[in-house]
TORKOL-4160 file (C-alpha; in steps of 0.2 Angstrom, whole numbers, padded with zeros to 4 digits, m for minus):
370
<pt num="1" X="m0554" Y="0412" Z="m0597"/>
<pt num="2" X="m0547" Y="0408" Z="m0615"/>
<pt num="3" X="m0555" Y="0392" Z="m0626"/>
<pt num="4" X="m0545" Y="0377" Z="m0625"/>
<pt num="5" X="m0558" Y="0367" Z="m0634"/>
<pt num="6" X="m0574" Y="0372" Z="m0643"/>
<pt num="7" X="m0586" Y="0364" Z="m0626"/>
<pt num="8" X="m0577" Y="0377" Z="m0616"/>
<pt num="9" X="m0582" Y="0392" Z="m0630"/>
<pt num="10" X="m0599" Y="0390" Z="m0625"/>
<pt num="11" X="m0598" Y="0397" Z="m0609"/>
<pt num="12" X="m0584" Y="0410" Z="m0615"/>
<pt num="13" X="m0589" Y="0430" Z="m0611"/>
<pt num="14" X="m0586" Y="0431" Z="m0631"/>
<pt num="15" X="m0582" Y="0415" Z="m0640"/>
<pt num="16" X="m0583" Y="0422" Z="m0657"/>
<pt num="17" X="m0564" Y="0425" Z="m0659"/>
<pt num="18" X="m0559" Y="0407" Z="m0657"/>
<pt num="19" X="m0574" Y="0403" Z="m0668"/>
<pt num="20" X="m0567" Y="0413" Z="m0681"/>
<pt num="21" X="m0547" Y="0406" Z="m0679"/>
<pt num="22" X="m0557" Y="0389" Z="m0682"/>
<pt num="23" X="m0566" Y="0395" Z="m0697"/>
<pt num="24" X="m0553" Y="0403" Z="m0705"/>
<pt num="25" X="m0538" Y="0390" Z="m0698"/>
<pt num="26" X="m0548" Y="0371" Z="m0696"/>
<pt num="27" X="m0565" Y="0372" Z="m0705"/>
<pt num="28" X="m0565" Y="0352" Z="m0704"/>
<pt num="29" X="m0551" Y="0345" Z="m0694"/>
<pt num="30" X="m0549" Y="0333" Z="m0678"/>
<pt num="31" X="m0547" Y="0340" Z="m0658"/>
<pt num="32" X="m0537" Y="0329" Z="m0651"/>
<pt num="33" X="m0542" Y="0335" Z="m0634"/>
<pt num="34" X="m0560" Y="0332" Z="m0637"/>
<pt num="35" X="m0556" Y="0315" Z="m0646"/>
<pt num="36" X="m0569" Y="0320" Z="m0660"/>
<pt num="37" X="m0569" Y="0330" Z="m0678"/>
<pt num="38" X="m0575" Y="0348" Z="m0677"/>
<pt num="39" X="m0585" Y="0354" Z="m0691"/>
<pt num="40" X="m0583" Y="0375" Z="m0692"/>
<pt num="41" X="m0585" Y="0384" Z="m0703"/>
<pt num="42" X="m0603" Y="0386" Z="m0716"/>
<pt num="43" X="m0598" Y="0372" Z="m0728"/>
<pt num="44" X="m0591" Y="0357" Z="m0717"/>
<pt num="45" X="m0609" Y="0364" Z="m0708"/>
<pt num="46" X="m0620" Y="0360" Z="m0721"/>
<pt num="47" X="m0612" Y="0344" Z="m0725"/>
<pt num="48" X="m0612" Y="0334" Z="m0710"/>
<pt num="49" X="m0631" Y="0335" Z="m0706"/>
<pt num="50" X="m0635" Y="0329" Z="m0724"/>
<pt num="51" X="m0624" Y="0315" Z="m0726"/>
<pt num="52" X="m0634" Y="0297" Z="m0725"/>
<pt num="53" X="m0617" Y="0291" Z="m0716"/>
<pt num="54" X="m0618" Y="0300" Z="m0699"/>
<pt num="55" X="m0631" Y="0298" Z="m0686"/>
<pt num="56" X="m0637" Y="0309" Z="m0674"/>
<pt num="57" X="m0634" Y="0298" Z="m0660"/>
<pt num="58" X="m0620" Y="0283" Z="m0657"/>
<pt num="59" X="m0627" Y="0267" Z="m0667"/>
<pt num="60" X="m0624" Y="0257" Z="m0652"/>
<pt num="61" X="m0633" Y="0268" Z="m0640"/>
<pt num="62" X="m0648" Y="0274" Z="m0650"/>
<pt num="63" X="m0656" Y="0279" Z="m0633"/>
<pt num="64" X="m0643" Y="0283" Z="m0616"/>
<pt num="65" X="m0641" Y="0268" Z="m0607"/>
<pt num="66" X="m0648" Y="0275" Z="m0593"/>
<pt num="67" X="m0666" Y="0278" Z="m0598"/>
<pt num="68" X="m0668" Y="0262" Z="m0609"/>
<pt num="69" X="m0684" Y="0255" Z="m0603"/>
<pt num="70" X="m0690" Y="0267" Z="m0594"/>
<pt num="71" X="m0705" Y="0282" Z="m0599"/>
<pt num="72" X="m0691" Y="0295" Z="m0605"/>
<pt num="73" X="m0681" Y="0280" Z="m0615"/>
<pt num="74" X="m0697" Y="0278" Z="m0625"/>
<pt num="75" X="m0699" Y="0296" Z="m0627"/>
<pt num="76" X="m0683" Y="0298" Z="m0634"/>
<pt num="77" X="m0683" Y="0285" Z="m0646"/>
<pt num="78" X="m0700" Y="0291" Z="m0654"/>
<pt num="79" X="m0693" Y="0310" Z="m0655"/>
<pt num="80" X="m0691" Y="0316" Z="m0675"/>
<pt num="81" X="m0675" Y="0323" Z="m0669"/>
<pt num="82" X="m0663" Y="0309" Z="m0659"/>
<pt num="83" X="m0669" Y="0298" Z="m0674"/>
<pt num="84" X="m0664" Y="0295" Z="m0692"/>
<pt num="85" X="m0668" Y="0286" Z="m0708"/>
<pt num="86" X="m0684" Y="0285" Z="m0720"/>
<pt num="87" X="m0698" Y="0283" Z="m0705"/>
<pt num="88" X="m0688" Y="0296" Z="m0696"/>
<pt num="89" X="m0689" Y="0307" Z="m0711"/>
<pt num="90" X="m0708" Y="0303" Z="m0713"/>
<pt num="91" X="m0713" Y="0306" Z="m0695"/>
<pt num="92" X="m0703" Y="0323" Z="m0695"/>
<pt num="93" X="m0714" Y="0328" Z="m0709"/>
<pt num="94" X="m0730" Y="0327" Z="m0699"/>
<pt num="95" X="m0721" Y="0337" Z="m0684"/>
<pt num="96" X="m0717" Y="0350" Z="m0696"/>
<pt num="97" X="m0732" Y="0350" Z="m0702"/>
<pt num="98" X="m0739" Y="0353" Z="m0686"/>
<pt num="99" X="m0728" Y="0365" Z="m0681"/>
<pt num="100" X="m0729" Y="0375" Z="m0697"/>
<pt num="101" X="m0747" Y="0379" Z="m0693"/>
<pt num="102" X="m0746" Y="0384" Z="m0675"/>
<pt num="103" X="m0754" Y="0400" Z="m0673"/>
<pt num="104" X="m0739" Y="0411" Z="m0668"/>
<pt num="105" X="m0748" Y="0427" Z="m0665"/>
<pt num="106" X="m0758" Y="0419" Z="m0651"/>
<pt num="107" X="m0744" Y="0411" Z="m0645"/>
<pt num="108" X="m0736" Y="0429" Z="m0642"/>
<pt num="109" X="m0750" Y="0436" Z="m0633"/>
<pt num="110" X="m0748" Y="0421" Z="m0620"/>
<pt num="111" X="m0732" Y="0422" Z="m0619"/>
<pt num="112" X="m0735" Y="0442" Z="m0616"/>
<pt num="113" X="m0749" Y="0437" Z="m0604"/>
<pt num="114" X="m0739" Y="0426" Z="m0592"/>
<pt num="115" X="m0725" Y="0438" Z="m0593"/>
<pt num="116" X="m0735" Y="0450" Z="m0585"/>
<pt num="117" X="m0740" Y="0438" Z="m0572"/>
<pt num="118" X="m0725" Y="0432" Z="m0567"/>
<pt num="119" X="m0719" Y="0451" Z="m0566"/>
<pt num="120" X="m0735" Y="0454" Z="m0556"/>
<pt num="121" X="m0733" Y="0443" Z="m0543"/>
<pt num="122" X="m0720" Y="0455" Z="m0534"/>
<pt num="123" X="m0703" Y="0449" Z="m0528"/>
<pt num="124" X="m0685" Y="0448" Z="m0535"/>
<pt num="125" X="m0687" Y="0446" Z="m0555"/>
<pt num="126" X="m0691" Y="0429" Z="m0557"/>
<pt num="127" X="m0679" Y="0428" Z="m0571"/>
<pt num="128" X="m0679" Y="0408" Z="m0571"/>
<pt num="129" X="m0699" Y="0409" Z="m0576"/>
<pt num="130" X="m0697" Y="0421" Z="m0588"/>
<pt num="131" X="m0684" Y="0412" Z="m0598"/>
<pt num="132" X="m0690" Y="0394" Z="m0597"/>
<pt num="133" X="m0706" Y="0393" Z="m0588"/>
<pt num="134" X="m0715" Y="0404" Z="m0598"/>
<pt num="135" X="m0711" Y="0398" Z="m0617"/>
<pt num="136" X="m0714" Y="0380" Z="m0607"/>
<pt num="137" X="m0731" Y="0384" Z="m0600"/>
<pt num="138" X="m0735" Y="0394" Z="m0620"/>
<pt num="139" X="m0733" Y="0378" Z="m0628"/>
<pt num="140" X="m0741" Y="0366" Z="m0615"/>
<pt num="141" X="m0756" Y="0381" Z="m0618"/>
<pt num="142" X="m0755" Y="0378" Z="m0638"/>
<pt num="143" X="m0758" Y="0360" Z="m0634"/>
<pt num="144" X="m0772" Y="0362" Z="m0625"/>
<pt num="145" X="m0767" Y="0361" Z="m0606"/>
<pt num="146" X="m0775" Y="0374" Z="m0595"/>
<pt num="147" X="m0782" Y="0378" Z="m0576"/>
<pt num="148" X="m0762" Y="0372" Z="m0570"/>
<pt num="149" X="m0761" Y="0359" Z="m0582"/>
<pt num="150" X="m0748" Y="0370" Z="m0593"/>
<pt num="151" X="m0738" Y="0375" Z="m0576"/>
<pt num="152" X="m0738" Y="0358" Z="m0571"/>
<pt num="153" X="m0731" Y="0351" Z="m0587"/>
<pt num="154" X="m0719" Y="0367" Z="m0588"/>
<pt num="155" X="m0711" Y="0359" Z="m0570"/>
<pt num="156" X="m0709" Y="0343" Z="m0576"/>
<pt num="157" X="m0701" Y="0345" Z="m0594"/>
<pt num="158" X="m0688" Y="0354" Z="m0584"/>
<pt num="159" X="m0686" Y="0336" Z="m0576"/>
<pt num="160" X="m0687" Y="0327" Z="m0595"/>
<pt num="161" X="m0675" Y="0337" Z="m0603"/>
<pt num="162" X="m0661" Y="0335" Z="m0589"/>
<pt num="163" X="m0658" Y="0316" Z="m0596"/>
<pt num="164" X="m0653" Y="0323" Z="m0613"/>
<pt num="165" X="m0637" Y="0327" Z="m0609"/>
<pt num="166" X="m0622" Y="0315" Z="m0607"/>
<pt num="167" X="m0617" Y="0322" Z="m0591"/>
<pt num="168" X="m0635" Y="0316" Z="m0583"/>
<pt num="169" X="m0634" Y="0307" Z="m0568"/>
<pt num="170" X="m0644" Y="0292" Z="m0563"/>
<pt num="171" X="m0655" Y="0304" Z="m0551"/>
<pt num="172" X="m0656" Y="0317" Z="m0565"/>
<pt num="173" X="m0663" Y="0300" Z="m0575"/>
<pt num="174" X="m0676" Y="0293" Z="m0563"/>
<pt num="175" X="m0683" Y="0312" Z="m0563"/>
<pt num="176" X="m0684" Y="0311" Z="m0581"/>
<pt num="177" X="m0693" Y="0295" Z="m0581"/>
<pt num="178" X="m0706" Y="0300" Z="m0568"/>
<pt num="179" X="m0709" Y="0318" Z="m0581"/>
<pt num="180" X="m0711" Y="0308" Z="m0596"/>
<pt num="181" X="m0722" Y="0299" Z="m0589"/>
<pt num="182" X="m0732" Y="0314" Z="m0583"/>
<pt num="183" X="m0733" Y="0324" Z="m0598"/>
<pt num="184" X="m0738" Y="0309" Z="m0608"/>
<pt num="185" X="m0754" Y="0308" Z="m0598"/>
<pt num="186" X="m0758" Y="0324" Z="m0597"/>
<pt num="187" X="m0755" Y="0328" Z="m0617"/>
<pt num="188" X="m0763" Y="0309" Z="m0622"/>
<pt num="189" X="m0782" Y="0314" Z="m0621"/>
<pt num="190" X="m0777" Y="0328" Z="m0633"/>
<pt num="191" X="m0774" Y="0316" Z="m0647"/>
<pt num="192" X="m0791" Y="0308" Z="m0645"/>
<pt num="193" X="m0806" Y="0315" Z="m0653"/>
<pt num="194" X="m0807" Y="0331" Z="m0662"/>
<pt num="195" X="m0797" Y="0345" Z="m0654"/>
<pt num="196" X="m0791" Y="0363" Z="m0659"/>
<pt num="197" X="m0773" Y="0367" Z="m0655"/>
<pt num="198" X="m0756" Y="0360" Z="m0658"/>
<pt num="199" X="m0760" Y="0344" Z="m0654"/>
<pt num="200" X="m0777" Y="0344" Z="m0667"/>
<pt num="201" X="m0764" Y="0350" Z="m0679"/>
<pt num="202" X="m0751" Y="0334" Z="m0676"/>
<pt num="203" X="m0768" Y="0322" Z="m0678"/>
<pt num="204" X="m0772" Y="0331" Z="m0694"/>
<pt num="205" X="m0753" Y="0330" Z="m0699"/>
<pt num="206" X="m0754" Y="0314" Z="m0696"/>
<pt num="207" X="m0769" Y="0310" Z="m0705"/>
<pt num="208" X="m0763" Y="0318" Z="m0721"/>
<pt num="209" X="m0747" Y="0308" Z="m0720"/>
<pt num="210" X="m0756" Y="0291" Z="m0718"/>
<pt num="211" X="m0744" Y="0289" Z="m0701"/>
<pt num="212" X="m0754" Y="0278" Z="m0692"/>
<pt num="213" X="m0745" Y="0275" Z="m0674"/>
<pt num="214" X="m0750" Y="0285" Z="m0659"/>
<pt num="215" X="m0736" Y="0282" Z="m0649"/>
<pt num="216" X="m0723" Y="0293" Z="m0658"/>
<pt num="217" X="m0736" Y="0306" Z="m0660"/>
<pt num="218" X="m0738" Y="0307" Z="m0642"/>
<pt num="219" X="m0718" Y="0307" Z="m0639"/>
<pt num="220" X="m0718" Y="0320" Z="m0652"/>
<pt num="221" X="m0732" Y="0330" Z="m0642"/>
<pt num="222" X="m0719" Y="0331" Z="m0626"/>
<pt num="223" X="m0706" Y="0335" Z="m0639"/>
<pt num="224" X="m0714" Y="0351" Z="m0643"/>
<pt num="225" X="m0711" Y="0357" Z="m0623"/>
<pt num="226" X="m0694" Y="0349" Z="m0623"/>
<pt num="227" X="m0686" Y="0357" Z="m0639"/>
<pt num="228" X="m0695" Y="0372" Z="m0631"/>
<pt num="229" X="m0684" Y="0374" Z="m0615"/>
<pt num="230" X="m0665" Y="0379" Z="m0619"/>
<pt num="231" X="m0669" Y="0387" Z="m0634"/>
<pt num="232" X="m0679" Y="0401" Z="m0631"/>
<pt num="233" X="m0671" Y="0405" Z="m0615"/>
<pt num="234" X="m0655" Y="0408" Z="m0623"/>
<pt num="235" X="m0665" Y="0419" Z="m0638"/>
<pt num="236" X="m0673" Y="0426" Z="m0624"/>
<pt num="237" X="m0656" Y="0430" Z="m0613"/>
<pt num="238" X="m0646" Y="0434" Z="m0628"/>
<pt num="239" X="m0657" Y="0446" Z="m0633"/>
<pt num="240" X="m0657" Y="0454" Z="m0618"/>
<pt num="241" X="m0638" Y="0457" Z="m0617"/>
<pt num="242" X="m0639" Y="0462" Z="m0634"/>
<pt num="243" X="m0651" Y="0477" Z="m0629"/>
<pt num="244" X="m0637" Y="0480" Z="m0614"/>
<pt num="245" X="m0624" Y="0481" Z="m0625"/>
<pt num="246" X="m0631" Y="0495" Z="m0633"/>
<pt num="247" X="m0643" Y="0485" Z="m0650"/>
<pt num="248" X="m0655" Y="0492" Z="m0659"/>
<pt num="249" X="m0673" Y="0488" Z="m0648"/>
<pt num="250" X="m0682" Y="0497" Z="m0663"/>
<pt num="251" X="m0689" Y="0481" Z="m0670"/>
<pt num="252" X="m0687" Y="0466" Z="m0655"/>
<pt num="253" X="m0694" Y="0453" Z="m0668"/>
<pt num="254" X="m0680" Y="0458" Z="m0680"/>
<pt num="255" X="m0666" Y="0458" Z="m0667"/>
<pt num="256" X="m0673" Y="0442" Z="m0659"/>
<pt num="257" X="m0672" Y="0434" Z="m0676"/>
<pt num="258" X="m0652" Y="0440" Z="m0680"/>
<pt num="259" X="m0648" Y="0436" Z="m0662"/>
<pt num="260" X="m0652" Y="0418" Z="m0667"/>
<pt num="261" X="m0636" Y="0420" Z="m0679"/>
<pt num="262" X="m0627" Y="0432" Z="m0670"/>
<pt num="263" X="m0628" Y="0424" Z="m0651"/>
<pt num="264" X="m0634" Y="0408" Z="m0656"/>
<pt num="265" X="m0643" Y="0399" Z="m0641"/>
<pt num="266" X="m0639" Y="0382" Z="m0646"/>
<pt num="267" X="m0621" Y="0383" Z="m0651"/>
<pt num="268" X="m0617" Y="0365" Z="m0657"/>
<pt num="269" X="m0623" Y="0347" Z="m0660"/>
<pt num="270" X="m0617" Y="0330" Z="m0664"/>
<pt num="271" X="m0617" Y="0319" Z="m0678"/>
<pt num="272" X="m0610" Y="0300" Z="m0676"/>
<pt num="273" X="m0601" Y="0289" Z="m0690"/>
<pt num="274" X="m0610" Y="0273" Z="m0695"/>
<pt num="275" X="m0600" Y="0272" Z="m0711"/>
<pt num="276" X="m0585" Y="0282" Z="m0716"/>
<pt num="277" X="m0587" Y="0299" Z="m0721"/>
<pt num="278" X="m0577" Y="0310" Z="m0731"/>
<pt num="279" X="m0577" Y="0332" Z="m0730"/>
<pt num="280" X="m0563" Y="0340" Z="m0740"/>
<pt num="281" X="m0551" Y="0324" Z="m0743"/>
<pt num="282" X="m0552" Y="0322" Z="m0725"/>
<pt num="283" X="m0560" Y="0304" Z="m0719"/>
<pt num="284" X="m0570" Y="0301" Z="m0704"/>
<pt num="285" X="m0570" Y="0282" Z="m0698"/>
<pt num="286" X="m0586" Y="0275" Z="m0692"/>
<pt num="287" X="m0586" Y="0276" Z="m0673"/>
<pt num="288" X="m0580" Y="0293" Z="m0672"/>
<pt num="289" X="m0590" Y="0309" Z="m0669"/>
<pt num="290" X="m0591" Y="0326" Z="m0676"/>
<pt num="291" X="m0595" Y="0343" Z="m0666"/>
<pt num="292" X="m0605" Y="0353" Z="m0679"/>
<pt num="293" X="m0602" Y="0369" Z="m0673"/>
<pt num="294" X="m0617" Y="0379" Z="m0679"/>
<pt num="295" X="m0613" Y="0398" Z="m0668"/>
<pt num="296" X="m0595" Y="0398" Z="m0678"/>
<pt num="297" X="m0605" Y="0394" Z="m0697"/>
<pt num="298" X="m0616" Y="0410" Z="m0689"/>
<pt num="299" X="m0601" Y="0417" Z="m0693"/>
<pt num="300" X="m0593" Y="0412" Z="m0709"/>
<pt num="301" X="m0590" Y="0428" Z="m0720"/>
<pt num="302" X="m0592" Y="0415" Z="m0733"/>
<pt num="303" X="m0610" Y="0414" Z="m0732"/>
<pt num="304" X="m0614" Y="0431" Z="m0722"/>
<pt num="305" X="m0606" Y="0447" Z="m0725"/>
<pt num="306" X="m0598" Y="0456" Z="m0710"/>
<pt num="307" X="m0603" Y="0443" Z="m0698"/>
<pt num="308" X="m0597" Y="0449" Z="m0683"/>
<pt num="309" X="m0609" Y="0465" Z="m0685"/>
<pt num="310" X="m0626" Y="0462" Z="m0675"/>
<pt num="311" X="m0636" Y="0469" Z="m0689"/>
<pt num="312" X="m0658" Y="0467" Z="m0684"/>
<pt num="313" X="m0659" Y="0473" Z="m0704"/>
<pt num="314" X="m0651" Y="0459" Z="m0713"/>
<pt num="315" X="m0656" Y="0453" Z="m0725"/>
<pt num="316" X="m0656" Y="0435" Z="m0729"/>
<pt num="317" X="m0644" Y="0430" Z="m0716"/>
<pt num="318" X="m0638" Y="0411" Z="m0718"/>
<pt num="319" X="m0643" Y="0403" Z="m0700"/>
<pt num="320" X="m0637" Y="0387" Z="m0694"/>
<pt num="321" X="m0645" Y="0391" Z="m0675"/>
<pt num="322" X="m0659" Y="0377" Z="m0679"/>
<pt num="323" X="m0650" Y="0365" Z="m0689"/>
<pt num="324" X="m0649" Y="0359" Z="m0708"/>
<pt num="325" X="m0657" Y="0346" Z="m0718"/>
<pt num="326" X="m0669" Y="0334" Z="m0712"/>
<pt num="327" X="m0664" Y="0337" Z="m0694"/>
<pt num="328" X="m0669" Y="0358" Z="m0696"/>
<pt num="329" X="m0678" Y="0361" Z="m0682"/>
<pt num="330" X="m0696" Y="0367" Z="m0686"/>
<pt num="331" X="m0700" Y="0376" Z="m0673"/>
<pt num="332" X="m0689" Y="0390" Z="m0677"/>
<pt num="333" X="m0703" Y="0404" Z="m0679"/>
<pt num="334" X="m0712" Y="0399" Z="m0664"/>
<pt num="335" X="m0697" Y="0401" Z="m0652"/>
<pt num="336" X="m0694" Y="0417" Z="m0662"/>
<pt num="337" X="m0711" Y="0422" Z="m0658"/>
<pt num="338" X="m0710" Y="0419" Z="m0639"/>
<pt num="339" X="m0693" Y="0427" Z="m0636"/>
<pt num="340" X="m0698" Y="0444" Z="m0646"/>
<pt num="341" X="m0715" Y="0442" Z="m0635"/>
<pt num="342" X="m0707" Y="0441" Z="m0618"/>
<pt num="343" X="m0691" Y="0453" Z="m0620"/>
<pt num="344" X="m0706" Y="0467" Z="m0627"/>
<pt num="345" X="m0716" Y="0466" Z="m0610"/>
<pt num="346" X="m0699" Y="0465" Z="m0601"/>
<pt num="347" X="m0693" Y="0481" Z="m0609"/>
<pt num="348" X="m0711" Y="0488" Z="m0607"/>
<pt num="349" X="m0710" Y="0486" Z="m0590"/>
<pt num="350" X="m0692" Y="0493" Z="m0588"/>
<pt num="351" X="m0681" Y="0480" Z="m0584"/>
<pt num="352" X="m0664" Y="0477" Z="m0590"/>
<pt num="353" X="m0651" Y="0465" Z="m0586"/>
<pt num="354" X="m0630" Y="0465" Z="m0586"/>
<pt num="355" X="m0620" Y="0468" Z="m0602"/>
<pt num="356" X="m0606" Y="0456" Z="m0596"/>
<pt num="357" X="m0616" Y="0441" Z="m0589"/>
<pt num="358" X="m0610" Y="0423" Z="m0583"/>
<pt num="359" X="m0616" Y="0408" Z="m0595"/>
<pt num="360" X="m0621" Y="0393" Z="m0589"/>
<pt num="361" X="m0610" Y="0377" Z="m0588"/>
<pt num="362" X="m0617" Y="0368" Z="m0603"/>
<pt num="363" X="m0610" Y="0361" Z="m0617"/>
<pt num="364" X="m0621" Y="0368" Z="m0631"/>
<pt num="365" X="m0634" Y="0380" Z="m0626"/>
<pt num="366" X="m0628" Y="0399" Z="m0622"/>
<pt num="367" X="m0639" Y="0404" Z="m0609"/>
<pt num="368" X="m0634" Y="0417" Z="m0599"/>
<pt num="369" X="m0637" Y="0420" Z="m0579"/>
<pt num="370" X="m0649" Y="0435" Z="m0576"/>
């Protein structure tokens, strides 16, 4: 299978070579085929995220049409991420500041501790637990869900995230609505009263940021499973065939950390036009989208030397993986922290997986089958 567009990449055995054509050839140019601009290479990269005229979803469909009034539309509106402008820019604050004080060693041990469980309960390698149950069921834990709570929650943000996607279908969507629901009343006592955790941490955030809605905070909360899910199972996955393919496994938390750049998990995102943009003499009308492809800026020799080298020791590698600007994604060390946890108790316990796997059919994530 070659690349015909950059969607296709994704799932490509190695989609680094075409990303490389487009760095090299179209670092900001229009794909006729995918009707959008395609934003490649480190400098079109860091543009698009901070410009005020591109949104990160379409300015006539802030939320999908086919959760608007329903438990997952409100959700989606109130996430840090799927929104922009100054109260955006305020609220992203107080999750960051959240985030920024979650305690990541602890969250390793858990993340080692249920490892070791789902490994324990005998059977075929329950490779689907491992990648997204278990960083899911961490971070319900951090929040303060325990005694089933976390699995429960980990179950029903595999529903939530499925009506993120554009592809989602109205099944996939009702799903989503009945987990959104869920999570939001199993994390809203969490926000009430004095609590330890990450959610005591988003009230405190909160607090020193005068931010005085509840609603967004607790839309915030389920965001913290949700941002959780395709991430860390790609670091996770990724890593892994890295350490098939013969990586250095002498430090897991370095080569978790430049397999974030090297076999970025999350592969691209979207920016919409409100107003006309302009990158390199070329304009952008509003309406139109960009594909901000963050695995090919990964990539740029412009910004990291020999790029295509998996190198654990680098140092001050430029990684796009999380995002840029205001929309960065703070959680990067705690998925970091999770991955490194899980694939050191999977080594530990001696298990390996294919060098030449199948990716999944997604349109942004790199997630391997295992």
């Amino acid at each position: 299978m070659t690349a015909t567009t950059p969607i296709d990449a994704v799932r490509l055995p190695d989609p680094y070579p075409y990303y490389a054509r487009l760095v090299a050839e179209r670092p900001f140019a229009h794909d006729e085929e995918l009707g959008a601009w395609v934003a490649a290479d480190a400098a079109a990269v860091r543009a698009v995220p901070g410009s005020d005229a591109l949104r990160v979803r379409p300015p006539a469909e802030p939320v999908p049409r086919g959760i608007v009034g329903t438990p997952a539309g409100e959700v989606f509106a109130d996430l840090a991420r799927m929104t922009d402008g100054t109260v955006q820019v305020r609220l992203k604050t107080v999750v960051a500041d959240a985030l920024a004080r979650a305690d990541t060693a602890y969250a390793a041990r858990l993340a080692a501790r249920f490892t070791r469980e789902a490994l324990e309960a005998g059977g075929a390698v329950p490779w689907e637990e491992l990648m997204f149950g278990v960083p899911a069921r961490v971070v319900a834990a951090l929040t303060g869900l325990t005694d089933g709570a976390d699995r429960e929650a980990a179950r029903a943000i595999a529903d939530f995230v499925q009506c993120i996607p554009a592809s989602a279908t109205p099944a996939q969507q009702r799903a989503a609505a009945a987990a959104a629901d869920r999570v939001r009343e199993l994390l809203r006592p969490g926000l009430a009263g004095e609590h330890d955790g990450l959610l005591g941490e988003l009230v405190r955030a909160a607090d020193r940021a005068s931010w005085p809605h509840l609603a967004p905070l607790l839309s915030n909360a389920v965001g913290f499973l949700s941002q959780t899910y395709d991430a860390t199972a790609g670091l996770v996955g990724n890593t892994l065939v890295a350490l098939a393919r013969g990586a250095d496994g002498a430090d897991i938390g370095a080569l978790v950390r430049e397999v974030a750049r090297y076999d970025a998990p999350i592969q691209n995102t979207r920016r919409f036009a409100a107003t006309p943009f302009v990158h390199e003499g070329r304009a952008v009308r509003s309406g139109q989208q960009i594909l901000v492809l963050l695995a090919a800026a990964n990539r740029d020799p412009a910004v990291n030397p020999d790029p295509h080298a998996l190198s654990p020791g680098r140092v001050n590698p430029m990684i796009f993986t999380f995002g840029a600007s205001s929309h960065r994604c703070p959680g990067e060390p705690l998925a970091s922290a999770l991955a490194a946890a899980i694939v050191t108790e999977l080594r530990t316990a001696g298990l390996s997986t294919t060098d030449t796997p199948t990716y999944r059919p997604l349109a942004n994530a790199r997630i391997p089958h295992l």
